[in-house]
C-alpha positions in Angstrom: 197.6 115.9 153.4 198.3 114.4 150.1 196.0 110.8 151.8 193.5 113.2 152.3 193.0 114.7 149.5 193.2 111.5 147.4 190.0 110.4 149.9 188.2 113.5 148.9 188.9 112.9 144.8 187.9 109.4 145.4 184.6 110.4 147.3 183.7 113.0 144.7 184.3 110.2 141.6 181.9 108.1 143.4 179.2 110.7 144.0 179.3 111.8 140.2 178.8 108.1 139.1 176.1 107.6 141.8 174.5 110.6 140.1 175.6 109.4 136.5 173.7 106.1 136.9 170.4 106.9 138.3 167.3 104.7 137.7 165.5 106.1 134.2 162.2 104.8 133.7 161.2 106.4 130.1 157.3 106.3 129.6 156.1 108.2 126.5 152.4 109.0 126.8 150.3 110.2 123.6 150.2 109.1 120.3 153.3 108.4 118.1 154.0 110.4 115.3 153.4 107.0 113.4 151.6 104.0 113.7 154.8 102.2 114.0 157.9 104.5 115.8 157.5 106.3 119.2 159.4 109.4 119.0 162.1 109.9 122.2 162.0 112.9 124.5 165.2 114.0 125.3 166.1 114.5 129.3 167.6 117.5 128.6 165.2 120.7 129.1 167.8 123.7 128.4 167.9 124.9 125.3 171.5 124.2 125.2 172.1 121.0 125.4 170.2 118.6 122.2 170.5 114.9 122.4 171.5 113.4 119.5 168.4 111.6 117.8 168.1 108.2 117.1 169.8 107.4 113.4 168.6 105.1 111.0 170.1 101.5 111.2 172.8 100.8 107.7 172.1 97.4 106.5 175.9 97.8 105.6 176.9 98.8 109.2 174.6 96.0 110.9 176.9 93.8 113.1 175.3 91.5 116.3 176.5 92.2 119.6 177.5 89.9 121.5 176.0 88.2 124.6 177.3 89.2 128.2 180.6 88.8 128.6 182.4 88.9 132.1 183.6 92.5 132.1 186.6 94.5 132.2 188.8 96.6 129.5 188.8 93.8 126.7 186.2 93.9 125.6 186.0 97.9 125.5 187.6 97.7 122.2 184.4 96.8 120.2 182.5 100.0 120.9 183.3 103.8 119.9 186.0 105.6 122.0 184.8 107.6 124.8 183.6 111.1 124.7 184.6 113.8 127.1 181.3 115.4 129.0 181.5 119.0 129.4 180.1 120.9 132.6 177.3 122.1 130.2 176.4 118.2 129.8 176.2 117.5 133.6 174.5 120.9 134.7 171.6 119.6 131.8 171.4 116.2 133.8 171.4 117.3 137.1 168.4 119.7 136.1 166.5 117.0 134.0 163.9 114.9 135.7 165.2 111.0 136.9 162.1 109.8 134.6 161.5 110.1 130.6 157.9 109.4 129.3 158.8 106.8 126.1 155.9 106.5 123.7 153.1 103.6 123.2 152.8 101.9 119.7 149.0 103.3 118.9 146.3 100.3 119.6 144.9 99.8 116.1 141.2 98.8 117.2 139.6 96.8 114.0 136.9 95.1 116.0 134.1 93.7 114.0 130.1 93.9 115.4 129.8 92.5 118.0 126.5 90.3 118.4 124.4 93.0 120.8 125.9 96.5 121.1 128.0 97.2 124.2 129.7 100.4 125.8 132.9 98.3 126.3 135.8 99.2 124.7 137.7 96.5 122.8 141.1 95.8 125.5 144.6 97.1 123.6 148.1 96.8 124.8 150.0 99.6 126.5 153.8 99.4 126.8 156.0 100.5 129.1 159.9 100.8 129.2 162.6 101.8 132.0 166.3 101.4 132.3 167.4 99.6 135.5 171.0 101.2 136.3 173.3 100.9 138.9 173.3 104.4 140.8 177.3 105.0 140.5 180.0 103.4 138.4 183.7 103.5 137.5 185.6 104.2 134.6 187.0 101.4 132.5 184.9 99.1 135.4 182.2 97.0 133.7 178.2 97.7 135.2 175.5 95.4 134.8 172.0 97.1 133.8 168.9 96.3 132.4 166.2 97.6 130.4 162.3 96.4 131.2 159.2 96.2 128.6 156.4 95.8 130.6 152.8 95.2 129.0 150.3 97.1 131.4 147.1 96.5 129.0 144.8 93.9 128.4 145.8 92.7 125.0 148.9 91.2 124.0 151.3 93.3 122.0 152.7 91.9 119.0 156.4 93.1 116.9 158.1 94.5 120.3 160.9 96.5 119.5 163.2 98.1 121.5 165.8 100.7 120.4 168.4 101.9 122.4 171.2 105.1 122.2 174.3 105.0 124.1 175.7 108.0 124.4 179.6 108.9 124.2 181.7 107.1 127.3 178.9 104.5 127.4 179.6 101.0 125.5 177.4 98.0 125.5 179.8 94.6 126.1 176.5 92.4 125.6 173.1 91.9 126.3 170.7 88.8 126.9 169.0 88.7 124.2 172.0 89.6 121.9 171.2 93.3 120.3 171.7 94.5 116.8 174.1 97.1 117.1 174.8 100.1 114.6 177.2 102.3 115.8 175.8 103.6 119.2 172.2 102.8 118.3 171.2 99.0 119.4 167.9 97.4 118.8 166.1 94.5 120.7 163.4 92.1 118.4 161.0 90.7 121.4 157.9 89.7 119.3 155.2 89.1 121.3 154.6 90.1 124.9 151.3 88.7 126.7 149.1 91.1 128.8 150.4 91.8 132.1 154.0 89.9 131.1 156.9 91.7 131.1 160.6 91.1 129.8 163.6 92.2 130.8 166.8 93.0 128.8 170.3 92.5 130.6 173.0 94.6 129.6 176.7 95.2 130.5 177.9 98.5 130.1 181.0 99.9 130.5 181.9 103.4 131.1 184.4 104.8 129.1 184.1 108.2 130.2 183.5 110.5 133.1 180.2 112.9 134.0 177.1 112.6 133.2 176.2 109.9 130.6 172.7 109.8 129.3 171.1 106.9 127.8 168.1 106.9 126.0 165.3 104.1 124.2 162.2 104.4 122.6 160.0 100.8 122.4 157.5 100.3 119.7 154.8 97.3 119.1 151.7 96.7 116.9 148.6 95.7 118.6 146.2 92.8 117.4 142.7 93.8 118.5 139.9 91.1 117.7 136.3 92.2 117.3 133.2 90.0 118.1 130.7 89.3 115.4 127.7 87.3 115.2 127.6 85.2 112.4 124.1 83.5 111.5 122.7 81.4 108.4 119.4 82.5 107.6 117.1 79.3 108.2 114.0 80.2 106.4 111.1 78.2 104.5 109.1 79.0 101.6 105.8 77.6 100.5 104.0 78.4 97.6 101.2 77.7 96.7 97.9 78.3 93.9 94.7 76.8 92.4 96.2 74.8 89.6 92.9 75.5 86.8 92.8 79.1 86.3 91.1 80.9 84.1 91.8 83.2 81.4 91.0 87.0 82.1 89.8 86.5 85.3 91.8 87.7 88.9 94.1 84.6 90.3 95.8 84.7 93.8 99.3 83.3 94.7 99.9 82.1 98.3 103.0 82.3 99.7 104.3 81.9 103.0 108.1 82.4 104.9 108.5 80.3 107.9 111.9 81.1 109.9 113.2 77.9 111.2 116.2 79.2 112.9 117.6 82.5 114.7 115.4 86.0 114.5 116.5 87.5 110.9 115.9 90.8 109.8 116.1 92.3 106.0 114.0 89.6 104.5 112.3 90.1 101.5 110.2 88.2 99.2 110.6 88.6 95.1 108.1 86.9 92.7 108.6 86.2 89.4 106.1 86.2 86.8 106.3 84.4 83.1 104.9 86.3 80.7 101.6 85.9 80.1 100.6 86.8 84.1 100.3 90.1 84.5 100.6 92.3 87.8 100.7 96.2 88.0 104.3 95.7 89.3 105.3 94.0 86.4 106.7 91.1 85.6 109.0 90.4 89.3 107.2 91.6 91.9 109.2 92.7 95.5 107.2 92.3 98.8 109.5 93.6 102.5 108.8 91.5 104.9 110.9 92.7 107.5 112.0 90.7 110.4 111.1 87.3 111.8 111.4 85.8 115.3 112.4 82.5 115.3 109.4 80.0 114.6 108.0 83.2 112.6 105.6 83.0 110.1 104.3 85.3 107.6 101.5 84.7 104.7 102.0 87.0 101.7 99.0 86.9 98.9 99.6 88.2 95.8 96.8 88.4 93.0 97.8 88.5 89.2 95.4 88.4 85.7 96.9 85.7 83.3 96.1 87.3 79.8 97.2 83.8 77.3 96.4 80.4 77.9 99.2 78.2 78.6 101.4 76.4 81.5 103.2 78.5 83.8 105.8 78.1 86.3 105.7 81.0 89.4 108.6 81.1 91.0 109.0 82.9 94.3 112.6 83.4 96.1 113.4 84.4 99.7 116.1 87.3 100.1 118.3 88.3 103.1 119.7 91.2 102.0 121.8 90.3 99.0 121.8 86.3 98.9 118.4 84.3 98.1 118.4 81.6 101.0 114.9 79.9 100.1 112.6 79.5 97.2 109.2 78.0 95.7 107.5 77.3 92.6 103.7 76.3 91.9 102.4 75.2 88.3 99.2 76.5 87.0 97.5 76.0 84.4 95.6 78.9 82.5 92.8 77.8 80.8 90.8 79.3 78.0 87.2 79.4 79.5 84.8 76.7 76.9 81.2 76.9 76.0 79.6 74.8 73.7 76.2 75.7 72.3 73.6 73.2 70.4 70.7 73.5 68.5 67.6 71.0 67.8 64.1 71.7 65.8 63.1 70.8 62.5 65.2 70.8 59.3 61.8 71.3 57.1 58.9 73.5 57.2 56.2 74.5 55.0 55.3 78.1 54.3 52.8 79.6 57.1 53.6 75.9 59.1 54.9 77.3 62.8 58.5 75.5 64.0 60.3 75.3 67.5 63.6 75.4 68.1 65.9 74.5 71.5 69.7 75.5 71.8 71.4 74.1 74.8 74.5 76.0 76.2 77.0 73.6 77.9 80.3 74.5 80.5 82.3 71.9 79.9 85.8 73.4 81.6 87.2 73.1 85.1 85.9 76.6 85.6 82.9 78.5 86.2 82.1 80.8 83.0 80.6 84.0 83.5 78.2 86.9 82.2 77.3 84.0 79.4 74.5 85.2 76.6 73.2 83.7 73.9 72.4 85.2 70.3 70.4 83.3 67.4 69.9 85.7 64.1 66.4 85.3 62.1 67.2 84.7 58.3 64.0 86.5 56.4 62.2 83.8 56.1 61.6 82.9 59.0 59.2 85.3 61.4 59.7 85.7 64.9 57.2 84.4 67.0 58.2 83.9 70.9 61.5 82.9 72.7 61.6 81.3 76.7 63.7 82.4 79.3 63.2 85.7 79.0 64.6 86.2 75.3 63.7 89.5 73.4 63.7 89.9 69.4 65.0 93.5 67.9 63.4 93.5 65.1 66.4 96.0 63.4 69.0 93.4 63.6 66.7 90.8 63.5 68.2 88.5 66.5 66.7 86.8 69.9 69.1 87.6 72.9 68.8 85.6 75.9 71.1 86.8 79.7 72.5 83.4 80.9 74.6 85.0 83.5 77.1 82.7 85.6 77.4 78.8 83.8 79.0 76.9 86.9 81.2 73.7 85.4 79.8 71.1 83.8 76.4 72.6 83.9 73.5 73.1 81.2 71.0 75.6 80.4 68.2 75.5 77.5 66.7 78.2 75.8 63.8 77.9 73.7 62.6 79.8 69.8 59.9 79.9 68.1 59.1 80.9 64.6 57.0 80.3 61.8 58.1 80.1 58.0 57.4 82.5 56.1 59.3 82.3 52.6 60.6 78.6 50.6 64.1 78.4 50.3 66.8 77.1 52.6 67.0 79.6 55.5 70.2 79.4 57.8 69.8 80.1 61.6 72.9 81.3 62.9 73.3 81.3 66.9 76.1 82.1 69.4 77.3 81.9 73.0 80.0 84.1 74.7 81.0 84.5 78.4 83.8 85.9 80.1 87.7 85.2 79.5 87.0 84.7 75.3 84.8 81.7 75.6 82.8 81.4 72.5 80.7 78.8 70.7 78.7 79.1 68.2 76.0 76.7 66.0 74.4 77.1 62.6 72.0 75.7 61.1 69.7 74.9 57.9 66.1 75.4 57.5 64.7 74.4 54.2 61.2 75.8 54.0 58.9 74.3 51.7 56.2 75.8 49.7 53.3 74.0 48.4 52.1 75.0 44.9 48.1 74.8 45.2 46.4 74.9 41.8 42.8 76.5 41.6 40.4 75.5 38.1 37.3 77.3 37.5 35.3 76.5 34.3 32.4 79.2 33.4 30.6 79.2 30.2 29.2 82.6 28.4 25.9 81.0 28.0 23.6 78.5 30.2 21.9 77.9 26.9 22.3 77.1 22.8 20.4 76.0 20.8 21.7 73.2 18.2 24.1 74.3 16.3 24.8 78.0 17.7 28.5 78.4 19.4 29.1 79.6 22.7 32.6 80.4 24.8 34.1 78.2 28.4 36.2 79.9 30.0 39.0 77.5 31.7 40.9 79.8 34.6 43.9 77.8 36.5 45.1 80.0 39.4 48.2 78.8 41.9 47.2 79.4 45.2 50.2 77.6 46.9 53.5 79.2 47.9 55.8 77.5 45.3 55.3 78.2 41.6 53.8 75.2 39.7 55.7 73.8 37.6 54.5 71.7 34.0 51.2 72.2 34.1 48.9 70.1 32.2 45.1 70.9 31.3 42.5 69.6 28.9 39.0 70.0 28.4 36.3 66.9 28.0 33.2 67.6 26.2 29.5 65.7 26.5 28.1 64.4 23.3 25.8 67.5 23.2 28.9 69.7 22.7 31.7 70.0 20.3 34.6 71.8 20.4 35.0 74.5 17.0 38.4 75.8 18.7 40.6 77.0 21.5 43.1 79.6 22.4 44.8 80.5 25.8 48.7 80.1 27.2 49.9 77.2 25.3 48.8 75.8 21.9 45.4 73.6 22.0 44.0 70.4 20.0 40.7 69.9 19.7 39.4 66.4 19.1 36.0 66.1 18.9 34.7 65.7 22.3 37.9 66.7 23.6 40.7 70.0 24.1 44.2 69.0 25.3 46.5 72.2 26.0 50.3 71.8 25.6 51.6 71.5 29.0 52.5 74.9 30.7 56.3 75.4 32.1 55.1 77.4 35.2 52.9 79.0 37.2 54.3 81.4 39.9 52.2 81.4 43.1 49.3 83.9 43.1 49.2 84.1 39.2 46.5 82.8 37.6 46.1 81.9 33.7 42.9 81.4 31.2 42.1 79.0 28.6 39.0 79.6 26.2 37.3 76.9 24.2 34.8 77.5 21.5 31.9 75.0 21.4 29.1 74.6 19.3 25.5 73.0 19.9 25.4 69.2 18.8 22.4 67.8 20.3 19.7 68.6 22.4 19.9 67.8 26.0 22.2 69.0 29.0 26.1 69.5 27.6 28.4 68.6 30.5 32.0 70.7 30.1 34.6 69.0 32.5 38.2 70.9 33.1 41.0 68.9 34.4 44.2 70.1 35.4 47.5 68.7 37.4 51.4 70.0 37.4 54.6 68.6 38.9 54.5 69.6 42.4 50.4 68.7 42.9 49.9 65.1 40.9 46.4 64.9 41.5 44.2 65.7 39.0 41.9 68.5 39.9 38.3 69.1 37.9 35.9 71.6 37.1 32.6 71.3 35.1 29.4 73.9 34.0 26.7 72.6 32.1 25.2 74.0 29.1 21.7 73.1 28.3 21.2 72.9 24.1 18.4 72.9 22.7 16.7 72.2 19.2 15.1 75.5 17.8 
């Protein structure tokens, strides 16, 4: 009897170990409550029974366990003492499923663009962990068990860390790899574990205690996730290019164009900058989107600008891709101030009433055509209007000839012609300009001296045709200036016949009277169209015919002009 019932104790021990050390294959589904720990579920389900959670590892309390050792009692000594496990305990066990889920690391997915969009998620890691235990044990007998990390995703998992929590009647003799052990809480440092690989911890337990033990272990790993992303260098060309002569005031294109020598870019744009003294309604940099180019791409951009000062300027034009300028071109130009130049050719000397031509000649002598040129000469008083060619008009108000030239193409000529006719002495100045578009002015004066011509008259009348001998009678001497220029130092005298004598004289300027002649002091001027009278007193001297004769000359007219009358005298 007493065989028997030591065959039924023994069969009963070795059913509650078989049930003790059944498989556990922990698999925690969900996310962790950080990026970093996977929270355990506890096997137990009834509200009475709480596993103990995992504690915190005491750098004070770290020790290493050791590797496998062979087994038995010895080595029982390292760990804790064992722990009774009360029939609450085992009912909790026998009710709790054979399986605990243990929870993933979370996949942290920083996956750059890739080069064309795809639906594809980026692959991550998933972890798995299960206890491999023998399904019955004794006490105080050592047990060899395992615990397996398996990586079941497509990405290699990187920091694998294992944690395990014996409970009380369980001690860990060693494991392969060696664990750090803290109390009953041992933890594994795998590092790295490839898609698809798994690795497998060995472990030799002995029990300590009787019932149901319950071990538990929570694995945790970081995931590296690489992203794909296209990575081009813009390969783009810019030309620029511009008529070199430009011309001030007037409308000037730039040509520029983007070729794209490489891979299809997007997000170009074009920026111009303009030195002051170019002007464009955008101001002085000037931003133009192109868009996207295809590979061999072109794309011709125009931009038109007024340069407002002469000078040398440097354009420069800059390819963007979004932020970064990968290309750029410059053209020189140089703005010129549009040129006329305007001369004049006709007499320097006229006459009074004498008629004079003149020509003025308007000349491009710039790069550039010159446009909307006209041409204005001014009429001093003296001179009087008489036609102009080429379509010229007078205003008689402002006194100027205005001729339309129009468009003066470079290195060109036109001629105008003017004529007038003097009409006052003096020097008269003939002023004339040219202007076109862009500022060009030139302008040309000249001098005309107009002469005047002082043309002296003489008349000699007498009061009688007749005396007899020795009766008086009266000449009359009148010098008139019929010229346009005041006579200046006039001389006159009077020559008598023998038949005549002079008894006196009287007039502008003092007289003497010798015999058969008068001489008059010399007269300082005569202004033209005045006229002046000399008288003589004569007297009867002989019979016959008595020849007066009046001569007269001044400064300006040295030929010697005459008059005579005759006077018959007669004896009584």
């Amino acid at each position: 009897m007493a065989r028997m019932l030591g065959q039924l104790t023994v069969a009963a021990l070795a059913v509650l170990a078989a049930s003790y050390f059944a498989v556990i294959t922990p698999t925690i589904a969900g996310p962790p409550e950080s990026p970093w720990e996977a929270p355990v579920e506890r096997l137990a389900a009834s509200p009475d029974i709480t596993a103990p959670a995992p504690t915190a590892a005491s750098p004070k309390k770290q020790r290493i366990c050791p590797p496998l050792l062979p087994g038995g009692s010895d080595s029982a000594r390292r760990f804790p003492q064992r722990r009774e496990t009360g029939p609450m305990q085992r009912a909790a066990y026998e009710a709790a499923p054979r399986t605990m889920p243990v929870a993933e690391a979370p996949m942290l997915n920083i996956a750059g663009p890739a080069p064309q969009a795809s639906s594809q998620p980026a692959p991550v890691a998933s972890i798995s962990l299960s206890w491999k235990l023998p399904a019955a044990a004794t006490t105080e007998q050592a047990v060899e068990g395992a615990l397996v990390v398996q990586n079941r995703g497509a990405a290699m998992a990187h920091e694998v860390v294992v944690q395990a929590e014996l409970p009380a009647g369980l001690m860990l003799n060693g494991s392969e790899p060696p664990a750090e052990a803290d109390g009953t809480i041992c933890t594994w440092n795998l590092g790295q574990l490839d898609a698809g690989a798994s690795r497998r911890i060995a472990l030799q337990l002995t029990p300590t205690g009787q019932g149901n033990l319950v071990p538990t272990a929570t694995v945790r790993s970081t995931t590296v996730a690489a992203g794909a992303l296209s990575v081009i260098r813009p390969q783009l060309e810019l030309t620029a290019t511009a008529n070199s002569q430009w011309q001030l005031g007037r409308s000037e294109t730039l040509a520029f164009t983007v070729v794209n020598r490489g891979e299809a870019t997007s997000n170009i744009e074009l920026v111009v900058s303009l030195p002051e003294g170019l002007q464009h309604p955008d101001g002085p940099e000037v931003h133009y989107a192109l868009g996207a180019l295809g590979p061999g791409e072109s794309r011709p951009i125009e931009i038109t600008c007024t340069p407002a000062a002469a000078g040398e300027y440097d354009i420069q034009g800059t390819v963007h891709v979004g932020n970064s300028a990968v290309a750029d071109a410059s053209c020189a130009v140089v703005v010129e101030r549009p040129t006329l130049e305007l001369t004049a050719a006709g007499p320097k000397v006229r006459y009074v009433g004498r008629p004079a031509s003149y020509t003025f000649e308007v000349h491009n002598p710039g790069p550039a055509a010159t446009s909307n040129v006209r041409l204005a000469a001014e009429l001093p008083p003296g001179l009087r209007f008489v036609s102009a060619g080429s379509g010229g008009g007078f205003d008689a108000a402002s006194r100027q000839v205005t001729w339309f030239l129009g468009r003066l193409e470079p290195q060109t000529k036109t001629t105008v012609t003017l004529n007038v006719a003097a009409e006052a002495p003096g020097e008269q100045p003939l002023t004339a300009s040219a202007t076109g578009d862009g500022g060009a002015t030139a302008s040309v004066e000249g001098v005309i001296q107009v002469e005047g011509v002082a043309a002296l008259e003489i008349e000699l009348v007498s009061a009688d045709d007749a005396v007899e001998i020795g009766a008086e009678t009266v000449h009359e001497l009148r010098l008139t200036n019929r010229g346009s220029k005041p006579a200046t130092n006039l001389e006159v005298a009077l020559r008598l016949g023998d038949e005549l004598d002079a008894t006196g004289a009287s007039g502008a300027t003092e007289a003497k009277c010798d015999s058969g002649d008068v001489v008059f002091a010399p007269l300082a001027a005569l202004e033209p169209g005045e006229s002046t009278t000399f008288s003589v007193h004569l007297r009867g001297a002989g019979a016959g015919k008595g020849r007066a004769t009046a001569y007269a000359r001044c400064a300006e007219q040295p030929d010697v002009i005459q008059a005579e009358c005759l006077v018959t005298v007669y004896e009584d």
